[in-house]
SELOSE-800287 format. One line per field, with one value per residue: x, y, z of N, C-alpha, C, O, CB in turn; residue in one letter; chain. Coordinates in steps of 0.1 Angstrom, whole numbers. Glycine has a CB too. Example, Ala and Ser with C-alpha at 12.3 -4.5 7.8 and 13.67 -1.06 7.14 Angstrom:
SELOSE-800287
n_xx = [132; 128]
n_yy = [-57; -22]
n_zz = [78; 71]
ca_xx = [123; 137]
ca_yy = [-45; -11]
ca_zz = [78; 71]
c_xx = [132; 129]
c_yy = [-33; 0]
c_zz = [78; 79]
o_xx = [142; 134]
o_yy = [-33; 11]
o_zz = [85; 80]
cb_xx = [113; 141]
cb_yy = [-45; -6]
cb_zz = [90; 57]
res = [A; S]
chain = [A; A]
end
This chain:
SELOSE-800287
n_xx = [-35; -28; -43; -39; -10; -25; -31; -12; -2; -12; -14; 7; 9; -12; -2; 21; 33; 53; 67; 94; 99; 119; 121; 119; 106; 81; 78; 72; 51; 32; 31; 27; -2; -36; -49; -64; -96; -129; -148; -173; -187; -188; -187; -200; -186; -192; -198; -178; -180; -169; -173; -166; -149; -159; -159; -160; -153; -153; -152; -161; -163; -152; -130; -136; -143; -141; -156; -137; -150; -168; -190; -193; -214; -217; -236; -227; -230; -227; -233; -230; -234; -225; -202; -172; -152; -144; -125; -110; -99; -80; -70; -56; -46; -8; 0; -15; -29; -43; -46; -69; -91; -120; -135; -167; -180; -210; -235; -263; -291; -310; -341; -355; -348; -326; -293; -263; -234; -209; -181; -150; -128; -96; -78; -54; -38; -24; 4; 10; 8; -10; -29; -43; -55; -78; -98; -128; -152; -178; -211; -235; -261; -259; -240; -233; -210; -198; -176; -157; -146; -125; -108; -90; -90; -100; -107; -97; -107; -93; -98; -118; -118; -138; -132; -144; -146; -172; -188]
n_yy = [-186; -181; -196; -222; -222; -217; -247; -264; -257; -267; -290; -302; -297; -315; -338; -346; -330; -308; -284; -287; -316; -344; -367; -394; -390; -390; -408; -432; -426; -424; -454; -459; -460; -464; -500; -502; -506; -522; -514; -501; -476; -442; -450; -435; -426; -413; -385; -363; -337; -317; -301; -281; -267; -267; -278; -292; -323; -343; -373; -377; -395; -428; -447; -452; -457; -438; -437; -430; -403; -396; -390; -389; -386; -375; -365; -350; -355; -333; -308; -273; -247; -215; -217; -202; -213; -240; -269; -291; -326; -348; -385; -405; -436; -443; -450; -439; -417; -384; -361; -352; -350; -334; -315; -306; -283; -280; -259; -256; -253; -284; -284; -267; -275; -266; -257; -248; -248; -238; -236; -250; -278; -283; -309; -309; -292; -299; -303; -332; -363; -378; -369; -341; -307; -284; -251; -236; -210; -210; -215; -220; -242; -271; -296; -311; -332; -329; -354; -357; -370; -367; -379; -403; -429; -449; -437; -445; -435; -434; -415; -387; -357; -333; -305; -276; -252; -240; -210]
n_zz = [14; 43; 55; 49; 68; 91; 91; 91; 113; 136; 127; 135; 162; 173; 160; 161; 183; 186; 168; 163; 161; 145; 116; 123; 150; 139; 122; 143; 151; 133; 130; 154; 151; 151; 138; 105; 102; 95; 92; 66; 62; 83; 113; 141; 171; 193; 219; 238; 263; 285; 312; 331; 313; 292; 263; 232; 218; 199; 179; 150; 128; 118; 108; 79; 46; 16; -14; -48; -64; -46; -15; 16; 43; 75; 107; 131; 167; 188; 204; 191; 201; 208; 207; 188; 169; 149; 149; 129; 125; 108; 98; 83; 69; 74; 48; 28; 7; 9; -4; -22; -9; 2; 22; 34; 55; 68; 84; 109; 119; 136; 143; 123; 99; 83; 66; 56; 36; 49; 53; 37; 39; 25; 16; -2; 9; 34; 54; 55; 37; 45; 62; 83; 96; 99; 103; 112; 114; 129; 124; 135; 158; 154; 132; 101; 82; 49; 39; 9; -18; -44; -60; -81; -68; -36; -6; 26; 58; 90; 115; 122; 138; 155; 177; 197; 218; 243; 249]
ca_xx = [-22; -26; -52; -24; -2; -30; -36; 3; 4; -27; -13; 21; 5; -19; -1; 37; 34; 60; 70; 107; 97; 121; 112; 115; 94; 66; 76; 73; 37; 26; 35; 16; -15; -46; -50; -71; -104; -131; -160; -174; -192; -185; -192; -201; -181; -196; -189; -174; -182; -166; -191; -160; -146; -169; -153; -168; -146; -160; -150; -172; -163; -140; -127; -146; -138; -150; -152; -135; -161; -185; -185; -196; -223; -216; -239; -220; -240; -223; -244; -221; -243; -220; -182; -170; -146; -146; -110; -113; -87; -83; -61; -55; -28; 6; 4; -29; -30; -59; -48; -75; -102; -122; -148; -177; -186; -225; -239; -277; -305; -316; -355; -359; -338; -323; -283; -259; -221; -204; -167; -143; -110; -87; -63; -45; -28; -17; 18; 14; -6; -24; -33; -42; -64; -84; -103; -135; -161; -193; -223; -249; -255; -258; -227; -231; -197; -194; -158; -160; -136; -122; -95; -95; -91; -112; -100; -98; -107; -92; -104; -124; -125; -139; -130; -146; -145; -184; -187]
ca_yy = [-191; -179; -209; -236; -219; -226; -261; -268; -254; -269; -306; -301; -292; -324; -351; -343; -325; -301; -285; -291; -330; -348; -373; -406; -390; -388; -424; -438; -421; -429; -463; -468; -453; -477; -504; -501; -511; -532; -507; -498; -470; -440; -453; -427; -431; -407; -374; -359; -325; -310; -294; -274; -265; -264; -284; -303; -329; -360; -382; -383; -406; -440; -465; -453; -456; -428; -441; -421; -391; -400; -385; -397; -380; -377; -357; -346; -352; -324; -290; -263; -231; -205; -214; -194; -216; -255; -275; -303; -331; -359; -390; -414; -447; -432; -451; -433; -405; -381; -346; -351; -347; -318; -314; -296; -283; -273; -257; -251; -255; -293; -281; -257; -285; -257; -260; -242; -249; -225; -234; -256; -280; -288; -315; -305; -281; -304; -310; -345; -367; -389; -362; -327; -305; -274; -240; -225; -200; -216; -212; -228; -258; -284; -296; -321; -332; -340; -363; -355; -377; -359; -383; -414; -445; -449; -433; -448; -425; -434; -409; -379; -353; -318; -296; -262; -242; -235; -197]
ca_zz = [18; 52; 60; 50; 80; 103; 85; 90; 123; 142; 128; 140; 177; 175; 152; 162; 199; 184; 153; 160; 157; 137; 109; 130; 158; 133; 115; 149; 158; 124; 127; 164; 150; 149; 129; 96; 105; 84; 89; 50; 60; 93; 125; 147; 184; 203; 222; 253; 270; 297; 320; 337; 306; 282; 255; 223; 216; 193; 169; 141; 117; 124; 95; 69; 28; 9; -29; -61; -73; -42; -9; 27; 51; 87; 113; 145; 179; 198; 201; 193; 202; 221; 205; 177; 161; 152; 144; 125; 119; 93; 103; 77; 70; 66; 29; 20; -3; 13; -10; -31; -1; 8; 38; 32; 67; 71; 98; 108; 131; 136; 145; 113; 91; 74; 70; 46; 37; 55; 48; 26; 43; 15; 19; -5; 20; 43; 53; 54; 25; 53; 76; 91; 105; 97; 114; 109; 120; 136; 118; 142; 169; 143; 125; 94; 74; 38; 31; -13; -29; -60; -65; -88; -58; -28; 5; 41; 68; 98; 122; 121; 145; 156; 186; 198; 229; 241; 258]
c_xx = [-21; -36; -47; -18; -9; -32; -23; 5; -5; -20; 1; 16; -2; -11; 18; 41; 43; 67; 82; 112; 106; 114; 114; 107; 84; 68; 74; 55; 29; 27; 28; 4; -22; -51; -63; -82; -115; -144; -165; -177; -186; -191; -186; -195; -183; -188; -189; -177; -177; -168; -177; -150; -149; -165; -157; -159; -155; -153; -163; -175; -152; -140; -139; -142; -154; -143; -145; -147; -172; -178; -191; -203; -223; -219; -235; -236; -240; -235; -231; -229; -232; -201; -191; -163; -147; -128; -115; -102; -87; -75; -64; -42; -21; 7; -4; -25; -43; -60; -56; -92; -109; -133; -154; -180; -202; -229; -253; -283; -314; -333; -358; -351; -329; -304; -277; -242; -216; -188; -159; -133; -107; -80; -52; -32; -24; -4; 19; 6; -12; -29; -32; -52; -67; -93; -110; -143; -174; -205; -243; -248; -252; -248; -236; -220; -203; -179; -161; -144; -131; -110; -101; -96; -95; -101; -102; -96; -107; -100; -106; -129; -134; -138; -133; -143; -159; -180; -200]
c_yy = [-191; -190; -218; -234; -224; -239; -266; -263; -266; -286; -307; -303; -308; -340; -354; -338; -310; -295; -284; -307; -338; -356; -386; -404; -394; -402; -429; -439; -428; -446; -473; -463; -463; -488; -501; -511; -513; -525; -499; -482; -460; -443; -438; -425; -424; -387; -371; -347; -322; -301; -283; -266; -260; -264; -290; -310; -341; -361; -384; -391; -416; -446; -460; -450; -445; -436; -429; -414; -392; -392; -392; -386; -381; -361; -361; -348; -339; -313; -281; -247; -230; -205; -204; -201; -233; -258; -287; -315; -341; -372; -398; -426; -439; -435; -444; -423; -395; -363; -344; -354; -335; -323; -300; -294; -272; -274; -253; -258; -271; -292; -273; -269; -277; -254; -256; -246; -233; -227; -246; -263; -283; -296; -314; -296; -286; -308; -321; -352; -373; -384; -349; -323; -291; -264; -234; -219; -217; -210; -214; -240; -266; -290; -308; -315; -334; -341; -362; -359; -376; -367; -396; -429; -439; -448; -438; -439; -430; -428; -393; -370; -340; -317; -284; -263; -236; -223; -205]
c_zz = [34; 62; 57; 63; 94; 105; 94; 106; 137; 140; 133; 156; 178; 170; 159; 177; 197; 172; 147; 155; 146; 130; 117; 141; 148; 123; 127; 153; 144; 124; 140; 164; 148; 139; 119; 99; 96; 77; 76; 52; 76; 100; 137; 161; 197; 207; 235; 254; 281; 301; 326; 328; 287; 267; 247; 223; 209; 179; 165; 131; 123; 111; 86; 52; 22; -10; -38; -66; -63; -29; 2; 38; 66; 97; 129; 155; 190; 195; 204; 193; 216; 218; 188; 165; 161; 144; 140; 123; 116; 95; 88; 77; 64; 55; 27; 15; -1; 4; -20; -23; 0; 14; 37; 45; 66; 83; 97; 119; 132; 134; 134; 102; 79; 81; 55; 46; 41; 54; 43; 35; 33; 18; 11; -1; 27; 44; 51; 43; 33; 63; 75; 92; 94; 102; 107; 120; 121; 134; 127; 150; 162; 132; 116; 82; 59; 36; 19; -14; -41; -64; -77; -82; -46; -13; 17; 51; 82; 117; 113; 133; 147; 173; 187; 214; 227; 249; 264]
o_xx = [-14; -36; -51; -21; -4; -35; -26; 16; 1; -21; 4; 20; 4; -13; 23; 51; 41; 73; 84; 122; 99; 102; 102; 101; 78; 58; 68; 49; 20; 21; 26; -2; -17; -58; -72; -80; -113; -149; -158; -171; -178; -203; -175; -204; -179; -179; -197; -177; -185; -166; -183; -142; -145; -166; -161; -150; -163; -150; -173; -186; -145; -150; -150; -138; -167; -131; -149; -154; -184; -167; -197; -195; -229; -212; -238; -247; -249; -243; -224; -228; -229; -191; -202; -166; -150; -122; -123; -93; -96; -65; -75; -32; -24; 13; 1; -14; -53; -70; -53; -101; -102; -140; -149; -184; -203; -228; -257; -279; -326; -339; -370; -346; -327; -301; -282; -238; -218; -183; -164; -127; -116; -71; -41; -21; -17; 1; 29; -4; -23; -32; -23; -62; -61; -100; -107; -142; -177; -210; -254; -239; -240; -250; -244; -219; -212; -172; -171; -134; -132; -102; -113; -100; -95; -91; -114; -85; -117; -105; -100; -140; -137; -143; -128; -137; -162; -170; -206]
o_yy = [-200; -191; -227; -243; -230; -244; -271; -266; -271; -293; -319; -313; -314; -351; -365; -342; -301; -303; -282; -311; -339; -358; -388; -414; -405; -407; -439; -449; -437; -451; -485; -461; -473; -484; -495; -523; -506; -527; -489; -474; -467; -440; -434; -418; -428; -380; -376; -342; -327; -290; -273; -258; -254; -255; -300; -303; -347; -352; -389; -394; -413; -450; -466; -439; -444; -438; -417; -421; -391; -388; -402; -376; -390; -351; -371; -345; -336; -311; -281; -239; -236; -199; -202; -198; -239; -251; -293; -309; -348; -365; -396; -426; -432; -427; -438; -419; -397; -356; -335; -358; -325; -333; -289; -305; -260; -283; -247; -267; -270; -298; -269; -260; -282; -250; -260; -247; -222; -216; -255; -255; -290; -291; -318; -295; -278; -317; -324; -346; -376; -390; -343; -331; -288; -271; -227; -223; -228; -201; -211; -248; -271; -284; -315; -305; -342; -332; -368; -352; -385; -362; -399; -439; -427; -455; -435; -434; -432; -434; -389; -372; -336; -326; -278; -272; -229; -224; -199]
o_zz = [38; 74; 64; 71; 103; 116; 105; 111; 147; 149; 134; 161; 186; 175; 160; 182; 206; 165; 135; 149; 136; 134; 119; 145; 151; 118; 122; 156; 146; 114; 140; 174; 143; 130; 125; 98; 85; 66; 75; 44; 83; 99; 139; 165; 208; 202; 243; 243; 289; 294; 327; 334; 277; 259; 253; 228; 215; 171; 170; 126; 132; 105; 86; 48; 23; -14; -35; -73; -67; -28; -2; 41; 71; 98; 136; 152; 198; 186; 214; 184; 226; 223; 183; 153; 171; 136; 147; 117; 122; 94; 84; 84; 55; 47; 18; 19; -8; 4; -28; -29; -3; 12; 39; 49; 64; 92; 86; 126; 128; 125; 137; 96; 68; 92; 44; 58; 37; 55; 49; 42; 28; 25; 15; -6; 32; 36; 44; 40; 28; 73; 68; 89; 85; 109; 97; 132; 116; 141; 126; 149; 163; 121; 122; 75; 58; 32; 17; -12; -49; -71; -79; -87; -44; -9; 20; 53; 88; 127; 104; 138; 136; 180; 178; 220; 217; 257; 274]
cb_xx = [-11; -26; -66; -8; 0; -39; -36; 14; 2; -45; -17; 31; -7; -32; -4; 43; 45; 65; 64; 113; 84; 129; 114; 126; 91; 63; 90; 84; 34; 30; 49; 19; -18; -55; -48; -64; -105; -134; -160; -187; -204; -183; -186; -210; -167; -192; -191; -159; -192; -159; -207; -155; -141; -173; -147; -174; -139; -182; -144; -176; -158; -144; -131; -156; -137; -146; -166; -131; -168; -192; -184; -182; -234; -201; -252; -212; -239; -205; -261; -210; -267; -227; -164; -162; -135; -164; -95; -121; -78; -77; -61; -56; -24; 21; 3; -42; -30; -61; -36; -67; -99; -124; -140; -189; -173; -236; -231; -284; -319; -311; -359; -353; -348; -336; -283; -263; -216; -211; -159; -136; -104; -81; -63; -49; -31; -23; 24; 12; -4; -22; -25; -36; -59; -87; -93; -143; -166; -193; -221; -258; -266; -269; -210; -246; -185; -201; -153; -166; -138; -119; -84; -88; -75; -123; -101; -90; -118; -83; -97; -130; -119; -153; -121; -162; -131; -197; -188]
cb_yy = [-183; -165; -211; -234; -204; -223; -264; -259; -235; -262; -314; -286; -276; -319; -347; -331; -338; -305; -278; -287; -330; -350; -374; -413; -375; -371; -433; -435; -401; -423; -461; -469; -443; -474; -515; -503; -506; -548; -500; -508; -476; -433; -468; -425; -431; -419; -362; -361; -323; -309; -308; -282; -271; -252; -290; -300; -330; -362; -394; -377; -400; -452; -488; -442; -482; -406; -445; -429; -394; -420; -373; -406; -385; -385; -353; -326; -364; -317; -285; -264; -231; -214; -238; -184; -210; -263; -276; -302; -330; -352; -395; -407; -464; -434; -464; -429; -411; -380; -340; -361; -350; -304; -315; -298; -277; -280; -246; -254; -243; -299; -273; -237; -298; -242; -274; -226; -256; -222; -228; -245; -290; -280; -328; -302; -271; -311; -311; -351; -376; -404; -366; -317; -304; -277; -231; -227; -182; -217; -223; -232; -267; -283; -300; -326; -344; -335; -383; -332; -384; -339; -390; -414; -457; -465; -423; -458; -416; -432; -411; -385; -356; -310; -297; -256; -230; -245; -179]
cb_zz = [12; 52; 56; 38; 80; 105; 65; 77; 124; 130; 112; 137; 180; 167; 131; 152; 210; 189; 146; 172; 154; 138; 93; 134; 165; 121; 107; 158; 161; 113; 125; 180; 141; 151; 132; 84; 113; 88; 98; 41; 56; 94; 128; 145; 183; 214; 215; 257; 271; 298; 337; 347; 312; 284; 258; 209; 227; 191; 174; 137; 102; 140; 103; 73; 15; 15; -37; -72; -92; -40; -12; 33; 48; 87; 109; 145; 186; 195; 216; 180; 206; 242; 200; 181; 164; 143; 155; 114; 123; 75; 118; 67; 62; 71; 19; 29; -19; 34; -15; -42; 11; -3; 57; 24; 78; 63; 106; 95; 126; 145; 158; 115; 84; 73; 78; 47; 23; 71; 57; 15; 55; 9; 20; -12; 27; 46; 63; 67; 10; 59; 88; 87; 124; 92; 122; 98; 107; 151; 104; 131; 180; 135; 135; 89; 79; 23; 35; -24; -32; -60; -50; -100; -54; -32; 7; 45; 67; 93; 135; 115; 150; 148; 189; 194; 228; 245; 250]
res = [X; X; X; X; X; X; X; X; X; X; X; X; X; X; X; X; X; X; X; X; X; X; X; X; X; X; X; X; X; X; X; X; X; X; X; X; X; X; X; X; X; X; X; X; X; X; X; X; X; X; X; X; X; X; X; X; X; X; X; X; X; X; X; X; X; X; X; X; X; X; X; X; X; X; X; X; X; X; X; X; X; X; X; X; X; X; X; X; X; X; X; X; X; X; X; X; X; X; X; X; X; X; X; X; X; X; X; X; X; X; X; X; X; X; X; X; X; X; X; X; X; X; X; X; X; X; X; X; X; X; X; X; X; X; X; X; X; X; X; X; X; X; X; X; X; X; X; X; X; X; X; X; X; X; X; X; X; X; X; X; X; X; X; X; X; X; X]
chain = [A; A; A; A; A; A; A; A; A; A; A; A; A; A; A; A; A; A; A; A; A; A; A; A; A; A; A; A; A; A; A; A; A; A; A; A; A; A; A; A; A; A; A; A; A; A; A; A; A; A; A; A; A; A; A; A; A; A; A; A; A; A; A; A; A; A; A; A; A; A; A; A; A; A; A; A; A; A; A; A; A; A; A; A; A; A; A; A; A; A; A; A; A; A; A; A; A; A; A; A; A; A; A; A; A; A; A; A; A; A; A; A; A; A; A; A; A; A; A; A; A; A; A; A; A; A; A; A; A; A; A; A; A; A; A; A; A; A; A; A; A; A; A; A; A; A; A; A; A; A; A; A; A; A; A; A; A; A; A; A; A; A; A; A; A; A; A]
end
């Protein structure tokens, strides 16, 4: 329960600015979020680093439909050797229905190709049904996602991101 609170807290800070935010702030944001784009599969968009701060920041997935009972493969380019923690967060269209997602996050060593699930996001926990975020431990440089579709219709994934803090 106490990993909802951070779920719910983490997407308030990112999606809302505030978690006094009434509901037409958040109809308005949802409403200038990016259009639904045509791409079938994730397109990867790159990543940023900040050399003075030492920041992962990337978008790893964009516009991507994950089918009913199937799930969607997406390896991060960032190198996370030296943070502790990774945030991840899920954007979907405000009609979408995404509580029936979960993100397998695997971590491991690209050069040894040896990579283990190391923790679970549920969307079922999210405040919102087309969005939020999630916090784990950091297993290793090498990040690869699984998006698993446990619902019965086919999901559009807007965006996809993760954020650490490198030491």
């Amino acid at each position: 329960m106490s990993n909802n609170l951070i779920i719910v807290a983490w997407t308030m800070v990112i999606f809302t600015g505030s978690a006094n935010a009434d509901q037409a702030a958040r109809q308005k944001m949802a409403a200038e979020a990016p259009a639904r784009g045509s791409a079938p599969r994730a397109a990867v968009s790159g990543e940023s680093r900040s050399a003075a701060s030492n920041i992962v920041n990337e978008t790893i997935g964009q516009n991507f439909s994950v089918d009913a009972g199937k799930s969607a493969r997406i390896t991060a380019k960032a190198d996370f050797s030296g943070a502790e923690r990774a945030s991840f967060g899920v954007y979907a269209d405000p009609s979408a229905n995404i509580t029936k997602l979960r993100i397998a996050i695997w971590w491991g060593n690209a050069e040894t190709s040896a990579y283990a699930v190391h923790a679970f996001i549920t969307a079922s926990g999210f405040f919102y049904t087309n969005t939020g975020a999630g916090q784990v431990a950091v297993g290793g440089p090498n990040l690869i996602v699984d998006v698993i579709n446990e619902g019965d219709t086919p999901v559009t994934i807007q965006q996809l991101t993760v954020y650490a803090v490198v030491r």
